[in-house]
N, C-alpha and C positions, 0 to 999 in steps of 0.2 A: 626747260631745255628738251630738245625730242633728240634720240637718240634713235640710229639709225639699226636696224635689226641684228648687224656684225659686232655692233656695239654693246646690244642689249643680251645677244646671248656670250659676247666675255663677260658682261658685270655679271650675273647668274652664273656664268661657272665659277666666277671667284668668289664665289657664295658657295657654290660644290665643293672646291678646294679646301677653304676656310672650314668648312663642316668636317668634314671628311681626311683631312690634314691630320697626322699621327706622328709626333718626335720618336726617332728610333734608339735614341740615344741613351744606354746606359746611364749615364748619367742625371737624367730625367728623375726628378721625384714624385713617388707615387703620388702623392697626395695633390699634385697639379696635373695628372695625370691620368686621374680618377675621372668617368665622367656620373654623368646620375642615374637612376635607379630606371632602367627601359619603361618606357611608356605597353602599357600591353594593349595591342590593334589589331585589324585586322581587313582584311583588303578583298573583294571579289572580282577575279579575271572572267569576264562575258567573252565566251567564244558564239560566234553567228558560223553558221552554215548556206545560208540563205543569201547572203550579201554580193558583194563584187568580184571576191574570188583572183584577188591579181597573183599572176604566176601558178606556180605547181601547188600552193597551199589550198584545201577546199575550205579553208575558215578564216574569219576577220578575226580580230580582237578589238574590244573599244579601251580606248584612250579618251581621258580630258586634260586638258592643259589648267593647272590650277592657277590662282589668280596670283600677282606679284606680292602680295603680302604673307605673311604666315607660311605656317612649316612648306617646304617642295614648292618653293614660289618656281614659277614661271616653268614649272617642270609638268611632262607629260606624263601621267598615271593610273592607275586601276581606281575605279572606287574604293572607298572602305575609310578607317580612321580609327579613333581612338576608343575604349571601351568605356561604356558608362553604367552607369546605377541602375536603368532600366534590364541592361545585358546581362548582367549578374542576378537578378530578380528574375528572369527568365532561365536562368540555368538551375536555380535554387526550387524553381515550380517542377523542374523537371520536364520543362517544353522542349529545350533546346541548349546546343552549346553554348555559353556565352559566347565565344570564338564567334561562331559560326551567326549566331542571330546580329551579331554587330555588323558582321559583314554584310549581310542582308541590309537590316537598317539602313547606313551608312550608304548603301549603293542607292535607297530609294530617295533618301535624303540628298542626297549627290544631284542625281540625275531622271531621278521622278520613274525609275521601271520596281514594278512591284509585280510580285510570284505568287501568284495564286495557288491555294491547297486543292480547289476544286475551280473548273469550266465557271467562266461567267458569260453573262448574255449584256449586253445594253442596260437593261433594265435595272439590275442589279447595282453599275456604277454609276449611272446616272443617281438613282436613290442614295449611293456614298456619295456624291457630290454637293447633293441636295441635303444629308444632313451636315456635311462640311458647312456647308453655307447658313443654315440656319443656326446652327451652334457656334458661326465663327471663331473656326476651327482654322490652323496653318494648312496651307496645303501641303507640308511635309512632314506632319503628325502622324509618324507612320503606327502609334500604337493605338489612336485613335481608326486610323483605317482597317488595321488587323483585327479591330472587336467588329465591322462590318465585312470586310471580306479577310476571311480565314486564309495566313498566309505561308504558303509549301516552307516547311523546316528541317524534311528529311536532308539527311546527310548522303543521302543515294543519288543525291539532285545536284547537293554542293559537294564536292570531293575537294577532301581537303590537300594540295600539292606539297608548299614546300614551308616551312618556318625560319627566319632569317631573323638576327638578331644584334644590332648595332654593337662594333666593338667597346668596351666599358673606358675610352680612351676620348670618346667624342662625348661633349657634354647634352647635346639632343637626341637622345637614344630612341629606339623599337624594339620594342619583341611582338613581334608581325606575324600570323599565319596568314596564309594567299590558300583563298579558295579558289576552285575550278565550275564555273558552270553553263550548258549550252542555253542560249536563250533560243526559243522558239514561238512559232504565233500561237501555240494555242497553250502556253504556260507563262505567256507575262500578259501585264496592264501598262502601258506606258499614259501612267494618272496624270505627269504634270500635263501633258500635252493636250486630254480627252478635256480636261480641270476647264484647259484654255478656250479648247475650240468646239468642246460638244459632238465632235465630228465623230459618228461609229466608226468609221475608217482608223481613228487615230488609235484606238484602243488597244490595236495591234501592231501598230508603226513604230519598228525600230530603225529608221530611218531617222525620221525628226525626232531627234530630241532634246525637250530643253530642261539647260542644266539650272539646277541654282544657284543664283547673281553671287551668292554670297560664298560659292565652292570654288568656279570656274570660270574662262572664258570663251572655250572652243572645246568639240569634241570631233573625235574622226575613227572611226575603222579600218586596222590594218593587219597586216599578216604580223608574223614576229618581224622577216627580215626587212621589209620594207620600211620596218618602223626603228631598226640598227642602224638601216642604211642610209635614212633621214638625218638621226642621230650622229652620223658622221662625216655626213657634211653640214653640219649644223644649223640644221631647219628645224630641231627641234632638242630640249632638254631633256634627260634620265639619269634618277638617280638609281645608284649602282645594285640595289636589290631588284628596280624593275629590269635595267640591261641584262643581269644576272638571269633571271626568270627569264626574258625575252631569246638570250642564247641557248638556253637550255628547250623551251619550246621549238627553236628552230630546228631540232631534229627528225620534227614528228610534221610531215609533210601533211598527212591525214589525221584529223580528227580521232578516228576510231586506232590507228595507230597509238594514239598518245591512251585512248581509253585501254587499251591492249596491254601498254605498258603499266599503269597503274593497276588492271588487275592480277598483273603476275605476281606479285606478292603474295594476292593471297593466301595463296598453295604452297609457301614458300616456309624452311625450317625457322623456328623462329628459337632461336640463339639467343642473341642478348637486345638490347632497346631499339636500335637501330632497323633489325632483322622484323619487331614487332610490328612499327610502326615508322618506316624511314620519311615521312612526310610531315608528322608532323614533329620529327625528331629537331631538340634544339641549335640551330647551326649556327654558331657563333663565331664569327673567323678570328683566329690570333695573327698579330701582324711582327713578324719577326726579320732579321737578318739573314740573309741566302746564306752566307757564311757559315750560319750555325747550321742551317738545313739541307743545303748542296751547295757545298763550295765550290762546284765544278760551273756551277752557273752564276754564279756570286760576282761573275764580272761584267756579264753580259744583261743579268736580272737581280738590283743589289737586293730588291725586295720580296717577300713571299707572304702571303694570306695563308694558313693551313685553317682547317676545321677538326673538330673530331671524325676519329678515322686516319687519324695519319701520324703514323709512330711517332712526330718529332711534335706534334700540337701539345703544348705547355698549359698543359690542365692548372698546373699548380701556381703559375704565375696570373693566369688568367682569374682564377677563383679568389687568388691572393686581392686582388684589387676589385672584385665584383662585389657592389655594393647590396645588389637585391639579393636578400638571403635566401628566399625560396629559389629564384634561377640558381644562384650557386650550390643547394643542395640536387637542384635535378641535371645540372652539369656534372658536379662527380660521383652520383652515382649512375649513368647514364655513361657517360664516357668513359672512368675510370674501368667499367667490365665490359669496353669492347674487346672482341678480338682481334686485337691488330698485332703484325710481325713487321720486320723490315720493307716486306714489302707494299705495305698498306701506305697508301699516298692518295693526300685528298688536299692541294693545295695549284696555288695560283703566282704564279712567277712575275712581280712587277719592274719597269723599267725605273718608273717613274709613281712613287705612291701619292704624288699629289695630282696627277691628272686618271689615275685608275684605269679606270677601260676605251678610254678616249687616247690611251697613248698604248704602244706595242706589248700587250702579254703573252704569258705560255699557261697554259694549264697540266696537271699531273694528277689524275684521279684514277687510281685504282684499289678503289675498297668495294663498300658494298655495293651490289649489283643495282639494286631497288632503289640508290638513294639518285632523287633526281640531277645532281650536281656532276653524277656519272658520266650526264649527255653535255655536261656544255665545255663548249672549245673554246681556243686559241684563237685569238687577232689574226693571222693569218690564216686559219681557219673558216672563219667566220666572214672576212675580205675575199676567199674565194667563193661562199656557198652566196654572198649578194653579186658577186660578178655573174655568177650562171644561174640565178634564179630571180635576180630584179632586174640588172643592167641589161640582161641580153631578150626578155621580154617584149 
């Protein structure tokens, strides 16, 4: 049966739905309720500088559309994935963060761009090619290419943004940090491409690039908003951490703005977990009844997400049913000594919890300054900042 594109992206949302789908009901017993223990992963956001530049943003972001089977079928995403044996044997040498080298990985693995520690010439990859070949070698053996060309691990390179964490309610869980990093010509290899064509040109082309058969089936370059407001007219699928992330970048018009913002922390009192380290602090949203949290909105938004950081976020019900025992010890002690008063609000007002961000929210974030979730808006919000920064383009 071929199914016509309006088609193919409702069966995919009710595959969002289905995921993402939370009983609110009291009545609900934990124990069907529970879901399993988060996958621990890790994802890198590629900003370009150099690229198309539509609208007021002076940076792309790269997207690939993953393939219809397995986890975020048919959904548009960051590289990165799930942690493995190799990742943790790189944190235990002390080369690198496991976090952090997976996401690496995983991007080279993905989509064939590989980050060099040091300048390469021709010569240099041609020779990794040529032992690829001889040794018959995969072309996405990326720990085989990193004993030939030595690959950039500093954390000065990948900044780490924001960590997001599947509620313990959905049985395919995450616990995700999203790195930040600018690609430039003269600090990547784009190996699958050079692999293909030999070409020196390609060496540096983040233009073409091909992904692998086995991850994806299209990629594109796009600012945040362009890529919400695709999203909502349904040309393309996002699941609710990448929309998440994507709203919150819509702030930062400029590149070096958003660098601006990340470095004002530094200088910054450092109080309790949040205050230390708000990026890669655990953010796990609770999903509760308006009712219990603002009943004043409770008619118009019956739903609300809070996070730690907001006086009414249900530490103890949350940890009550978290199954991973390490997350649940650095959830209450991490949240249990923020300081939060009445006024501390870090939560998201839904209409509708089965359709999320694709149907009318409000947002109320007033905690900590530094934590990225500070910057992202409201549906309405957000519908005006693409009426005067894509539509009128």
């Amino acid at each position: 049966m071929i199914h016509t594109q309006k088609q193919i992206w409702k069966i995919a949302n009710n595959r969002i739905t289905q995921q993402f789908y939370v009983k609110f009901s009291s009545a609900t017993k934990t124990e069907y309720s529970v879901g399993s223990i988060p996958k621990k992963s890790s994802s890198l956001i590629l900003f370009r500088k150099d690229g198309k530049k539509k609208g007021p943003f002076d940076y792309d972001i790269f997207f690939f559309k993953r393939h219809s089977k397995g986890s975020f079928s048919d959904m548009y995403a960051f590289p990165g994935g799930q942690l493995e044996q190799q990742d943790t044997e790189v944190e235990q040498n002390k080369e690198c963060n496991k976090f952090l080298y997976c996401a690496i990985r995983e991007t080279f693995e993905e989509i064939g761009l590989f980050f060099p520690k040091n300048s390469i010439n021709e010569n240099i990859v041609k020779e990794a090619v040529n032992q690829f070949k001889l040794r018959g070698l995969r072309i996405d053996d990326f720990k085989s290419l990193t004993k030939i060309i030595p690959t950039e691990l500093s954390e000065d390179k990948f900044q780490t943004f924001i960590r997001l964490i599947t509620v313990p309610q959905i049985k395919l869980r995450y616990d995700c940090i999203f790195y930040l990093h600018q690609v430039q010509k003269n600090n990547m290899l784009n190996w699958f491409q050079y692999f293909k064509t030999g070409q020196k040109e390609s060496i540096q082309d983040d233009e073409n690039i091909i992904l692998n058969e086995d991850e994806g089936v299209k990629y594109e370059w796009m600012n945040p908003l362009e890529c919400i407001d695709k999203y909502y007219k349904k040309q393309l699928l996002l699941a609710p951490p990448q929309f998440i992330i994507l709203n919150i970048l819509s702030s930062f018009l400029k590149y070096e703005d958003l660098q601006n913002f990340l470095r004002s922390h530094e200088n910054s009192p450092k109080i309790d977990a949040m205050d230390q380290d708000p990026y890669s602090f655990p953010y796990l949203i609770g999903l509760q009844n308006t009712l219990k949290v603002n009943p004043d909105l409770a008619k118009e938004y019956p739903f609300t997400a809070t996070v730690g950081g907001d006086y009414k976020y249900h530490l103890d019900k949350i940890c009550a049913i978290e199954q991973d025992q390490q997350l649940k010890k650095e959830l209450f002690d991490k949240i249990s000594n923020l300081k939060v008063n009445e006024n501390s609000r870090s939560r998201i007002y839904f209409k509708n919890p089965q359709k999320l961000f694709d149907f009318e929210y409000e947002t109320d974030f007033n905690f900590n300054q530094y934590s990225p979730l500070t910057h992202m808006k409201g549906y309405n919000q957000i519908k005006k900042l693409i009426k005067t920064h894509i539509k009128n383009q």
